[in-house]
C-alpha positions in Angstrom: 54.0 324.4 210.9 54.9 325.3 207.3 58.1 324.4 205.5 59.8 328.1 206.1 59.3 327.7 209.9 60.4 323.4 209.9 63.8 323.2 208.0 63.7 319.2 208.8 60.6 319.0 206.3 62.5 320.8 203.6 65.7 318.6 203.9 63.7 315.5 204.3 62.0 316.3 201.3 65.4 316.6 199.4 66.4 313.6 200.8 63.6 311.7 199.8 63.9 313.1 196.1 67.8 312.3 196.3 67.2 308.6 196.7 64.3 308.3 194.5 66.6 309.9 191.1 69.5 307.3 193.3 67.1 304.4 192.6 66.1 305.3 189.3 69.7 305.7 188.1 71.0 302.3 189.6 67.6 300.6 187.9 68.7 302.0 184.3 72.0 301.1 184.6 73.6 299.0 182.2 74.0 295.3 183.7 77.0 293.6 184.6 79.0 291.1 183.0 77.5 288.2 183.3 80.1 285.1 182.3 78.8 281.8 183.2 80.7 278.5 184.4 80.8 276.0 181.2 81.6 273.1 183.4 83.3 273.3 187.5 85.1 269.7 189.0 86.5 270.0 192.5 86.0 273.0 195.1 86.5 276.0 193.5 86.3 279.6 194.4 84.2 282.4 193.2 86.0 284.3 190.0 85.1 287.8 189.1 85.6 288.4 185.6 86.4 291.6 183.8 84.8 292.8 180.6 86.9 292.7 177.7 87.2 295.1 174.8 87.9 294.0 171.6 89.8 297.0 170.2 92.4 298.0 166.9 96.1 298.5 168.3 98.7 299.6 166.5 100.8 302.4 165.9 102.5 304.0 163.1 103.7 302.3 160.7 102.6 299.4 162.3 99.6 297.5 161.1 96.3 297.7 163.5 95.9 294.1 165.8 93.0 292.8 166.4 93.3 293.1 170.5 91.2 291.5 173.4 92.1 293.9 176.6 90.6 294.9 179.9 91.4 297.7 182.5 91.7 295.3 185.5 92.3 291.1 186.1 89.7 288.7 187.3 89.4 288.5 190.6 89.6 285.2 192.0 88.5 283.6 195.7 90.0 281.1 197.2 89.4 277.5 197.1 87.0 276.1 200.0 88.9 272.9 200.3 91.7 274.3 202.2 92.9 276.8 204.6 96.1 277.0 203.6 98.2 278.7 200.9 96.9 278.1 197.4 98.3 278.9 194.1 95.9 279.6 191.5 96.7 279.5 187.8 94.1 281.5 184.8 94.4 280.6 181.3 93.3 283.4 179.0 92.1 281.9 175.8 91.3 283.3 172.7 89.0 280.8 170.8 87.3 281.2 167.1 84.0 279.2 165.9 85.5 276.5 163.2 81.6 276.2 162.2 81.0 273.2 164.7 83.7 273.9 167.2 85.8 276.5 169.5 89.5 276.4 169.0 92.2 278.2 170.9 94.0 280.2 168.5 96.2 282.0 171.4 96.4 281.7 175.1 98.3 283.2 178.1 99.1 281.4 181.6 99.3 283.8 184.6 99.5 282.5 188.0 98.5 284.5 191.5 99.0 283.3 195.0 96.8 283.1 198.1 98.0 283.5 201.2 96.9 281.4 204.2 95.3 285.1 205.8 94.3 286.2 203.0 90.6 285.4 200.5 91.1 286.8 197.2 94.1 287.6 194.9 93.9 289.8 191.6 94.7 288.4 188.4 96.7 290.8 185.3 94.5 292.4 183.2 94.0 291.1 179.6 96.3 292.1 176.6 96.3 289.3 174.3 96.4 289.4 170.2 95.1 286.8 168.5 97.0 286.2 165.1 94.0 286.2 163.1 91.3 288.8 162.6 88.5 287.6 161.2 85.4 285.3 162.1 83.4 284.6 165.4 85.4 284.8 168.7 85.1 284.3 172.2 87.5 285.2 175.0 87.5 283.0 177.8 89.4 282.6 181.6 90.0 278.9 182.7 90.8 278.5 186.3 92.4 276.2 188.2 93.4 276.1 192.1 96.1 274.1 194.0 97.0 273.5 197.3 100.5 275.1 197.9 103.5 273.2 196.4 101.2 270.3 195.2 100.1 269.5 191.7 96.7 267.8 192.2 94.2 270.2 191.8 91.3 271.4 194.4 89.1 272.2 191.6 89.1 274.0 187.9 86.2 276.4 186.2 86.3 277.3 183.2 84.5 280.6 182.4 82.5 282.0 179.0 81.1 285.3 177.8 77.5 284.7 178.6 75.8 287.9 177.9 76.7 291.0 175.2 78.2 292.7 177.8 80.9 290.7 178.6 82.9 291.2 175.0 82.5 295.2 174.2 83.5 296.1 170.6 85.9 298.9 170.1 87.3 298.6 166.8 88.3 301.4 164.7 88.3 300.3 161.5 87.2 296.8 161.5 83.7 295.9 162.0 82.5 294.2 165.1 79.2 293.0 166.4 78.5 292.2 169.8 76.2 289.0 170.4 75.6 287.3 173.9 78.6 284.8 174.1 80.7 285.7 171.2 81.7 288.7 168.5 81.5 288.2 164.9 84.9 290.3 163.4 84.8 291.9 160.0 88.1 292.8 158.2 89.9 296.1 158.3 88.3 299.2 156.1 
């Protein structure tokens, strides 16, 4: 029977052609972030972290800050020690390369809540400006997770950029390289 007289064969031919350019568009697609645990003590949940720009903000007359920033928060699981509530707190930190060191040169504390029914909870996105604008940088998210109302913790992560991906340069007028696990920063132009 011939194409014109089947219209299955035509549309499973379509099909077929459909999910072959499907596959070969999700194979060239650019990989994502890939932050690695630097050290985990306790039970601790999974943590999806977003990747963060690096970008110029400022507005007129105001000078241009050197800016870490993400559309959405890292999204954190809960804790497999417990059922219950939990209360998890993230650290954003900001940390430059001393030449045999990371230092924290700014930081923010945000704090979400699991419920007892509930797995996940969503974290702010990142805004943070570092005070200075120049040298090697690294933005990092330490986690920690608590059983409700109690202060010992059920475990802490600490997660770093561990591929180029993870810290996306968008300056404007300052250079910026991308490396896997940190930036470099140049000064304004």
């Amino acid at each position: 029977m011939s194409a014109l007289k089947n219209p299955l064969r035509g549309i499973s031919t379509l099909a077929a052609l459909a999910i072959t350019l499907l596959l070969g568009t999700l194979a060239t697609a650019p990989p994502a972030a890939a932050w690695a645990s630097d050290g985990a003590l306790g039970q601790v949940g999974a943590v999806t972290p977003p990747p963060v720009s690096v970008s110029d903000i400022g507005f007129y007359p105001q000078a241009l800050t050197l800016t870490f920033n993400s559309s959405v928060g890292p999204i954190v699981q809960r804790s497999p020690a417990t059922t219950d509530a939990q209360n998890v707190i993230s650290f954003y930190l900001v940390e430059r390369w001393t030449g045999s060191t990371w230092d924290t040169v700014t930081s923010q504390r945000h704090v979400v809540r699991i419920e007892a029914d509930q797995n996940t909870a969503q974290f702010p996105a990142v805004f943070i400006q570092p005070t200075s604008g120049t040298g090697d940088y690294r933005f990092t998210f330490s986690v920690h997770w608590f059983p409700d109302a109690q202060s010992v913790p059920l475990g802490d992560q600490k997660l770093v950029p561990n591929d180029a991906s993870d810290l996306v340069c968008v300056t404007t007028r300052r250079p910026c390289t991308q490396y896997a696990g940190h930036i470099t920063i140049g000064p304004i132009k």
